[in-house]
C-alpha positions as CSV (number, residue, x, y, z in Angstrom):
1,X,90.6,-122.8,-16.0
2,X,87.6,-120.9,-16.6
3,X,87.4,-117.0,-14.4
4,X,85.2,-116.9,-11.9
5,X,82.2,-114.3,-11.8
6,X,82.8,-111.4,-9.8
7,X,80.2,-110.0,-7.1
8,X,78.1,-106.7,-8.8
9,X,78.8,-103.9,-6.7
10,X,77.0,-100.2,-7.5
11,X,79.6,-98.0,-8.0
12,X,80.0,-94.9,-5.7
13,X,78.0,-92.0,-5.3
14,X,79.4,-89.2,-7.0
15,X,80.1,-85.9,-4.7
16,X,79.0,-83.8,-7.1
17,X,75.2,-85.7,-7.5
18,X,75.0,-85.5,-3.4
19,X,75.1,-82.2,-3.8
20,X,72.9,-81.4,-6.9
21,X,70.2,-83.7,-4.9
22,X,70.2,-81.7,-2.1
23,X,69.9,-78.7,-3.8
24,X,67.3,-80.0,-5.7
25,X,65.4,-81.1,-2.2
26,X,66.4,-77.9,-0.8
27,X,64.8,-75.9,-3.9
28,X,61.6,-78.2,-3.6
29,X,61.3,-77.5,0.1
30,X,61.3,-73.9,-0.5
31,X,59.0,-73.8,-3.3
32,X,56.5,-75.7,-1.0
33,X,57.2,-73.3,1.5
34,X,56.3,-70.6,-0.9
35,X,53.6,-72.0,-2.4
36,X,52.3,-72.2,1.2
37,X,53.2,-68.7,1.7
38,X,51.3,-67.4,-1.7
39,X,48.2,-70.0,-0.5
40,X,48.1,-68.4,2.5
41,X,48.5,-64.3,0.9
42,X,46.1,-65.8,-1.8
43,X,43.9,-66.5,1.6
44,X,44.3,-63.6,2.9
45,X,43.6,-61.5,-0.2
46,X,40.3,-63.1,-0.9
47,X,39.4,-62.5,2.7
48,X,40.5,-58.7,2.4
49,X,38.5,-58.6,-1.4
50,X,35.6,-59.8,-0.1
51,X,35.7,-57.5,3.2
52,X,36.6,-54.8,0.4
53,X,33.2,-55.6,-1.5
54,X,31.8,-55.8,1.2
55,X,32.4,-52.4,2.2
56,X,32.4,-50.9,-1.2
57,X,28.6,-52.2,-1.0
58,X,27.7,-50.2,2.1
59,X,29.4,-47.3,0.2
60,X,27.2,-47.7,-2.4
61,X,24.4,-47.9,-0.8
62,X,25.2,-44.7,1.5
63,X,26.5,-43.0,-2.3
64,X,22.7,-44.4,-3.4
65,X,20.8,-42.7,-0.2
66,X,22.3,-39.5,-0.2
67,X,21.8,-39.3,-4.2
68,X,18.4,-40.5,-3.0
69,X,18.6,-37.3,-0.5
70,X,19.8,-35.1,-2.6
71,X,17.5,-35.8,-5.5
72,X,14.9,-35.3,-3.1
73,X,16.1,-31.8,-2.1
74,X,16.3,-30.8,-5.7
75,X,12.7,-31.6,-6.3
76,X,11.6,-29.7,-2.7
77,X,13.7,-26.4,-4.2
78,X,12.9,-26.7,-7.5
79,X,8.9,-27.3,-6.0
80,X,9.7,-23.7,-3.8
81,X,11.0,-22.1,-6.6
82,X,8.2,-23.0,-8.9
83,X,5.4,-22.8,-6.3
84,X,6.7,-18.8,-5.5
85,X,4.9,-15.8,-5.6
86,X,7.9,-13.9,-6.6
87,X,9.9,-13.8,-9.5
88,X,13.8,-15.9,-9.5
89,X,16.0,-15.2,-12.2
90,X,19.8,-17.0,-11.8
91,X,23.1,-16.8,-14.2
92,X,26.2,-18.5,-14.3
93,X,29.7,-16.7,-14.4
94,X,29.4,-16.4,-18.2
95,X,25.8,-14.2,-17.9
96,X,23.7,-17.0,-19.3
97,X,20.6,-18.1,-17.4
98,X,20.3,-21.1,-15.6
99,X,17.2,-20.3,-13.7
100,X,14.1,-19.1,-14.9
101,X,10.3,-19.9,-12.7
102,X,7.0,-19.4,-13.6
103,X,6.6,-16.1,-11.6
104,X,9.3,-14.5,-13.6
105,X,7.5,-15.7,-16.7
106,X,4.4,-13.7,-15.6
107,X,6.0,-11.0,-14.8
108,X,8.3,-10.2,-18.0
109,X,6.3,-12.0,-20.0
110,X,8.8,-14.3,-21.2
111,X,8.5,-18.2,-21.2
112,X,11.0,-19.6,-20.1
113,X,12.0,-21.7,-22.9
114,X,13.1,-18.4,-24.4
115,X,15.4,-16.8,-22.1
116,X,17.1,-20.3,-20.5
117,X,20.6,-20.6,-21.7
118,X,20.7,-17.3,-23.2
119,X,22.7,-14.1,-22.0
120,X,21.0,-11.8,-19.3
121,X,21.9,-9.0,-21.1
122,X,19.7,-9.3,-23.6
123,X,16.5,-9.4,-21.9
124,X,17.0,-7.7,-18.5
125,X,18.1,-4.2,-17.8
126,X,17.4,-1.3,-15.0
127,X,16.7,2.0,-15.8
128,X,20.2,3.0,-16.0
129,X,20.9,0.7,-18.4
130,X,23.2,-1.9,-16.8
131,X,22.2,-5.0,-16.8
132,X,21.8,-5.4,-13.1
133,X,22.9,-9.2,-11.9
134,X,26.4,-9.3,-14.1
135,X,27.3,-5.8,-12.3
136,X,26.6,-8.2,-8.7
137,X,29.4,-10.4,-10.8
138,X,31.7,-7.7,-11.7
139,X,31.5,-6.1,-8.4
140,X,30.5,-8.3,-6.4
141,X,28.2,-6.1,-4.2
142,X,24.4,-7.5,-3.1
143,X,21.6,-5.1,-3.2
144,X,19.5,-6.4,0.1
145,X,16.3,-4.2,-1.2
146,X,15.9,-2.0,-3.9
147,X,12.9,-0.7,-7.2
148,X,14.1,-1.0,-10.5
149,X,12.2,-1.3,-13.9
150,X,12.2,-4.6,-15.9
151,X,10.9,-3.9,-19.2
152,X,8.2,-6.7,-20.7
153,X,8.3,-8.5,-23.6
154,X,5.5,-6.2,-25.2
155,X,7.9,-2.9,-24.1
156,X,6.0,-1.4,-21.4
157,X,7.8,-1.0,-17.9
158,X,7.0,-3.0,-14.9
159,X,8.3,-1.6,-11.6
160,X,10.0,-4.2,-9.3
161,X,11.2,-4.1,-5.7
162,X,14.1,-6.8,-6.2
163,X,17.7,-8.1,-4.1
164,X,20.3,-9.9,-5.6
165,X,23.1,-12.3,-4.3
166,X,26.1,-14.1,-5.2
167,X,26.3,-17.6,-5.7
168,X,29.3,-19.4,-4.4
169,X,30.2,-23.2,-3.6
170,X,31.8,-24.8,-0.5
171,X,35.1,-23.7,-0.7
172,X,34.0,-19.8,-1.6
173,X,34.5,-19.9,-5.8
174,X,31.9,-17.7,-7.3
175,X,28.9,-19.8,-9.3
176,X,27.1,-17.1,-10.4
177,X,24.7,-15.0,-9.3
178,X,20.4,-14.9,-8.5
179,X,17.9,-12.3,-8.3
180,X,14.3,-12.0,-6.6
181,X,11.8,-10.0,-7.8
182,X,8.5,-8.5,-7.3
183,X,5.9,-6.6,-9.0
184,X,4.6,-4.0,-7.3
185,X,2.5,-2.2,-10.1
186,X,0.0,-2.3,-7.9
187,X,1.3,-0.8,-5.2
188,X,3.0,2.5,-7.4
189,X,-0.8,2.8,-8.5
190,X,-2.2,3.2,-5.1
191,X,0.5,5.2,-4.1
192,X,-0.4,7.5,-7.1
193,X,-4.0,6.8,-5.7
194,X,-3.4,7.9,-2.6
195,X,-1.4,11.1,-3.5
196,X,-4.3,12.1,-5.8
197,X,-6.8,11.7,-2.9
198,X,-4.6,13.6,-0.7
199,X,-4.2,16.6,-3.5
200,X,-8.1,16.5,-4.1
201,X,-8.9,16.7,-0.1
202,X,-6.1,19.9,0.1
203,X,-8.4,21.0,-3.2
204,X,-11.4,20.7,-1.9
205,X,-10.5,22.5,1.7
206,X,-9.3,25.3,-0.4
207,X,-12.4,25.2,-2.4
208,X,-14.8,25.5,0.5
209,X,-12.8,28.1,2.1
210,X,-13.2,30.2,-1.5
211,X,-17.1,29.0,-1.5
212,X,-17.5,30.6,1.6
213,X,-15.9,33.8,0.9
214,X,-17.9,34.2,-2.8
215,X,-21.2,32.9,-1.6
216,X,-21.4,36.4,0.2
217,X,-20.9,38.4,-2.3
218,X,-22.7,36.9,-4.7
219,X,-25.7,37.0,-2.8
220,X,-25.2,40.9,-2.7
221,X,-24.9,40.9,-6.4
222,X,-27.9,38.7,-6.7
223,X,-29.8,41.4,-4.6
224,X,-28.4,44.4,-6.7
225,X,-29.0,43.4,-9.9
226,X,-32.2,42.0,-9.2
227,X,-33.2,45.8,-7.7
228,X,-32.1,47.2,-11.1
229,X,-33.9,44.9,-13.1
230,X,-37.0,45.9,-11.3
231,X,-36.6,48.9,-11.7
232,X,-35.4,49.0,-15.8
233,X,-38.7,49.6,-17.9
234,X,-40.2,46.9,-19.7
235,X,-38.4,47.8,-22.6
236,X,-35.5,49.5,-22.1
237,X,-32.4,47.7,-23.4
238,X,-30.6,47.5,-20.3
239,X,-33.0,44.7,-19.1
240,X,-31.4,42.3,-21.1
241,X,-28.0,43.2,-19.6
242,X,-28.7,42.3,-16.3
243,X,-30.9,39.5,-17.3
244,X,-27.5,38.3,-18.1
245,X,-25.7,39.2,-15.4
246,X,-28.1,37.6,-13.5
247,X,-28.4,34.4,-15.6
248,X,-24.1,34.5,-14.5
249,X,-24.7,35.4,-11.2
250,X,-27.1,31.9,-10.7
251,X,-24.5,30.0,-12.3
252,X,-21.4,31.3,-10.6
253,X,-23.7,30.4,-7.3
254,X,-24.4,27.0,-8.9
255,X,-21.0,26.1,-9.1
256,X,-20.3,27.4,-5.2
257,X,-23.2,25.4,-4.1
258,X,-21.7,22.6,-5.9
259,X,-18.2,23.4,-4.3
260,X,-19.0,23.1,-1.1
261,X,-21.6,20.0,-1.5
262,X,-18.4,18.2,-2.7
263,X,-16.1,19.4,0.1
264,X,-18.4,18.6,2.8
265,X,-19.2,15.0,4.2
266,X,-21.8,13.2,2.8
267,X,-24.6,13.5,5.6
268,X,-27.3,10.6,4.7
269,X,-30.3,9.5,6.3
270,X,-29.8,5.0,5.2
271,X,-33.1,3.3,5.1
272,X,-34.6,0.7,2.7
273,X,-35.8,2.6,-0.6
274,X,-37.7,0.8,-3.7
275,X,-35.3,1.2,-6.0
276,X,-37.8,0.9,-8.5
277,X,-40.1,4.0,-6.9
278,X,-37.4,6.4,-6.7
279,X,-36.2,5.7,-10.3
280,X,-39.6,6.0,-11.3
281,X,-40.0,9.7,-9.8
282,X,-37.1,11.1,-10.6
283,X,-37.1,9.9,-14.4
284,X,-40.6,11.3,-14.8
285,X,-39.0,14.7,-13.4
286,X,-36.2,14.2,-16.0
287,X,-38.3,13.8,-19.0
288,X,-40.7,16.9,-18.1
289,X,-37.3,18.8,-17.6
290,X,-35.7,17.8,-21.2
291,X,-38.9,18.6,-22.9
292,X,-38.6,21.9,-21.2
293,X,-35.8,22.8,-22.6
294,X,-36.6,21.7,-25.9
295,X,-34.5,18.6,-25.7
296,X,-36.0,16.1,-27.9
297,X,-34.9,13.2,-26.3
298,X,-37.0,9.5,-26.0
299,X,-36.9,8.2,-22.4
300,X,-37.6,4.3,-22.1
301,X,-37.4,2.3,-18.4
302,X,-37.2,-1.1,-18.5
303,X,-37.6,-2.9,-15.2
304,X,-40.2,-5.4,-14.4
305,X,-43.4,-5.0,-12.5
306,X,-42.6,-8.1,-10.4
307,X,-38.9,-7.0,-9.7
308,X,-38.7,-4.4,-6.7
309,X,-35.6,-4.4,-5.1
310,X,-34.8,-2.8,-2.2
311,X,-31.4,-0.9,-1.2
312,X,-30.3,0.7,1.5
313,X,-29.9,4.5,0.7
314,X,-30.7,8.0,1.7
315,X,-34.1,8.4,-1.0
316,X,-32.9,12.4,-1.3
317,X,-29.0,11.7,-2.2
318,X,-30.1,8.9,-4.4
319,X,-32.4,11.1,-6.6
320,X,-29.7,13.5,-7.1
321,X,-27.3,10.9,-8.3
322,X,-29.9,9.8,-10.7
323,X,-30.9,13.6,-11.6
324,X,-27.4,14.3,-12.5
325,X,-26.7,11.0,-14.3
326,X,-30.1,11.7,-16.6
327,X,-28.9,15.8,-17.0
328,X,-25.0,14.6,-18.2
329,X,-26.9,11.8,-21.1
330,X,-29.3,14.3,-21.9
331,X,-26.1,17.1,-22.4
332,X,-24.4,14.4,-24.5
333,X,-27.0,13.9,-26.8
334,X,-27.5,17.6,-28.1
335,X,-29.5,16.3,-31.4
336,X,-31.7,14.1,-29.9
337,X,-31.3,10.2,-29.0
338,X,-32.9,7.7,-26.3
339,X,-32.1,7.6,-22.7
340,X,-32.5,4.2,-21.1
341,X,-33.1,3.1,-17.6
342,X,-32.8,-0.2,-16.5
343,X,-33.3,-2.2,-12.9
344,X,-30.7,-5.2,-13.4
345,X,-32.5,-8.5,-11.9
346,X,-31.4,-9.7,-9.1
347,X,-30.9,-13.7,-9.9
348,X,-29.3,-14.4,-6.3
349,X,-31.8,-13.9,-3.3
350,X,-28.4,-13.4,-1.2
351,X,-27.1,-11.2,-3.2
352,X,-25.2,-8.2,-1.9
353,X,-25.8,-5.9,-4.3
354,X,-28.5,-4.2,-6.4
355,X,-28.3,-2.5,-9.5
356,X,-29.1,-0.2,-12.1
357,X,-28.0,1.2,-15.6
358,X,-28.3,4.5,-17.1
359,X,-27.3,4.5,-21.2
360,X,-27.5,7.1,-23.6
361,X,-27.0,7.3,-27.5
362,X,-24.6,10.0,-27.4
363,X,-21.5,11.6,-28.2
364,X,-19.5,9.3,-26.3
365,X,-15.8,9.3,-23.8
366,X,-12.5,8.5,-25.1
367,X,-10.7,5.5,-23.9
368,X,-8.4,7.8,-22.0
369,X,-11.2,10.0,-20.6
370,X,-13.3,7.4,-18.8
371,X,-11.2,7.2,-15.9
372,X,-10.9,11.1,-15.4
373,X,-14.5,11.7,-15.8
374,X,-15.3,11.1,-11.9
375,X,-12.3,13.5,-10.8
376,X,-13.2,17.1,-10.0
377,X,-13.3,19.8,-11.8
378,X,-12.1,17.5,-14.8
379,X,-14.5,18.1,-18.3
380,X,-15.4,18.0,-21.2
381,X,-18.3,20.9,-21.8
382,X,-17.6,24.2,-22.8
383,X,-19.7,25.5,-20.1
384,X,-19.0,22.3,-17.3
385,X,-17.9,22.6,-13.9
386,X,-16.5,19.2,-13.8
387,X,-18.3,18.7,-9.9
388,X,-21.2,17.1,-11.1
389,X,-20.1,13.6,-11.7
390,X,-17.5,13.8,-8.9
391,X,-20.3,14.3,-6.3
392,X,-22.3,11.5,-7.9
393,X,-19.5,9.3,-7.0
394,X,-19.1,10.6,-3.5
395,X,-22.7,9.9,-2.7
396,X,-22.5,6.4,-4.3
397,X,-19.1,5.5,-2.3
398,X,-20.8,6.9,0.8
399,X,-23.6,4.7,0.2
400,X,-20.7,1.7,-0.2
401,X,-21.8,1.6,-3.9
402,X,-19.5,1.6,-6.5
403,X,-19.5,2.9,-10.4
404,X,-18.9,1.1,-13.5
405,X,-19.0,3.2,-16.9
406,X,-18.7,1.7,-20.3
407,X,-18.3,3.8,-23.1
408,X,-18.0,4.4,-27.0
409,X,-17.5,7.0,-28.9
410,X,-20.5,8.2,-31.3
411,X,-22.5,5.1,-29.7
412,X,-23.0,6.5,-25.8
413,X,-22.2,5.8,-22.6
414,X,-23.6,3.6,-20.0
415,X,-23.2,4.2,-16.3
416,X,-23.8,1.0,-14.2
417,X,-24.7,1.8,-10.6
418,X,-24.3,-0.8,-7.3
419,X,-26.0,-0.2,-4.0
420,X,-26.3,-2.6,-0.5
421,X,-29.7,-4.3,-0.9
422,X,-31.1,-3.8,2.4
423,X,-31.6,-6.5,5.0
424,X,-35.0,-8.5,4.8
């Protein structure tokens, strides 16, 4: 008898593959979980990137505005350094320059193109010797005010007043070091000015006071020898004598007279003069005196007929400027020569100033003379005082004129006068 089919039945879960599937579920679970997790720190991260950028854009825009800012300030102090009257000279720790401006370019002569980059030493020294802003780095001590001399690039000294100062950053480490500097040429030369006029006043007291006590006795000498040489014979020998001495005696009184027309105040009488008229006189005067004398001397005056300006002078003062002009040409030209005189035209109807010019093909000045001539007692002549041309310039600065001489040795001289023209 055939079997019978038995029912399928599955066959029983193992214990072993429970357990695997839970763990597998288990280990899915938890991976969701953690991929969760991660979505939610990758969430979380983009949020805190992008809050991040965000603020690493405002930061770069604040880093943009204050480069902005500061490239702004760098412009207004380079702008203040460039723009400044005085000189500005900065080095680094090393001794090189780092700053140079335009002012300290005029002043030492140096462009800056030369001297940036390259050691302080080698350009700039005091007196002494030391170079002056590496000893503020060695010592570190500031001058707040002091004169030195810088020496320009074509060798000749230029006095400064100058300070210095340290350069240091935030937290007090030394940078380097700066220096500001004047030039105060000008003012060493008025000093010197002014100490000259002060010497030349105390000279001039002195020389009154010895005029005064002179003039007296010369007059009695005067009288004296004048007596004798009335009463000497025609031709007795001793005449000649005291035609000397008396020919002495008038120039020792010249020179007094001169003396104490110098130390006295100018005293003038201002009112409009044709310039033109008084010229006129007192050259006519001139040229009778040189032929006098035996001078042979050619006298031309060039001014037109049109051309009459007036100044505002004392006529009497103003001749005796002229007369001594005309008598120092006519001494420098002891062979002969032309003596010009010229009335410069006036081109500006408000102009301030009239003026004329006194030339002469004579000897000469030196270059270094021209500045002495109008100082007393200061010649040239054997036989000079040295007053005349210092009281020509006293009248003319007490007229508010002023002097200008030109000069050339064996060519001449020409003296260029300026006076107020007077008011219409």
């Amino acid at each position: 008898m055939p079997d019978k089919k038995q029912p399928y039945h599955e066959a029983p879960e193992a214990p072993e593959d429970h357990e695997a599937f839970e763990a597998l579920q288990k280990a899915f679970f938890d991976f969701q979980e953690r991929a969760e997790k991660l979505s939610v720190a990758y969430s979380n991260m983009q949020r805190d990137f992008k809050n991040i950028n965000m603020e690493l854009d405002a930061k770069n825009a604040e880093l943009a505005e204050s480069l902005k800012k500061q490239a702004e300030i760098q412009v207004y102090l380079n702008s203040i350094l460039e723009s400044m009257n005085n000189g500005v000279i900065g080095i680094d720790i090393r001794g090189n320059i780092t700053h140079f401006n335009p002012a300290a370019a005029e002043i030492t002569g140096f462009a800056p193109k030369e001297v940036l980059k390259r050691s302080y030493e080698r350009y700039f020294k005091n007196s002494s010797g030391h170079p002056t802003l590496l000893d503020v780095l060695e010592s570190g001590k500031e001058h707040k005010g002091d004169e030195k001399v810088l020496w320009h690039k074509d060798k000749r000294p230029v006095p400064v007043w100058f300070q210095t100062a340290l350069l240091k950053d935030p937290f007090g480490r030394t940078l380097g070091a700066v220096e500001i500097f004047s030039d105060i040429s000008r003012i060493k030369s008025l000093e010197e000015q002014m100490q000259h006029t002060k010497t030349m006043a105390a000279l001039g007291e002195m020389a009154a006071t010895v005029a005064h006590e002179i003039r007296n006795p010369l007059g009695a000498m005067g009288m004296w020898a004048g007596l004798l040489e009335r009463d000497l014979g025609p031709d007795d020998e001793r005449k000649k004598l005291v035609k000397r001495i008396l020919e002495g005696l008038s120039r020792l009184n010249r020179i007094v007279s001169n003396l104490l027309v110098y130390s006295r105040p100018v005293k003038a009488q201002f009112r409009p003069v044709a310039l033109k008229q008084v010229l006129h006189e007192t050259i006519d005067f001139v040229e009778i005196e040189a032929q006098r004398q035996g001078h042979v001397i050619a006298v031309k005056k060039k001014w037109r007929a049109d051309h009459t300006p007036t100044v505002l002078a004392d006529p009497e003062k103003l001749q005796q400027v002229i007369m001594n002009l005309c008598i120092n040409s006519i001494q420098a030209m002891p062979k002969g020569g032309t003596l010009t005189v010229v009335i410069d035209p006036v081109k500006d109807p408000q102009a301030e100033y009239a003026s004329f010019r006194i030339t002469d093909t004579g000897v000469g000045i030196e270059k270094e003379d021209i500045d002495k001539i109008f100082d007393p007692f200061y010649t040239t002549k054997e036989n000079g005082t040295g007053l005349g041309l210092a009281i020509v310039k006293k009248i003319v600065e007490s007229h508010s004129g002023h002097i200008d001489v030109s000069s050339a040795v064996a060519k001449g001289t020409s003296v260029k006068v300026f006076l107020p023209v007077a008011p219409q």
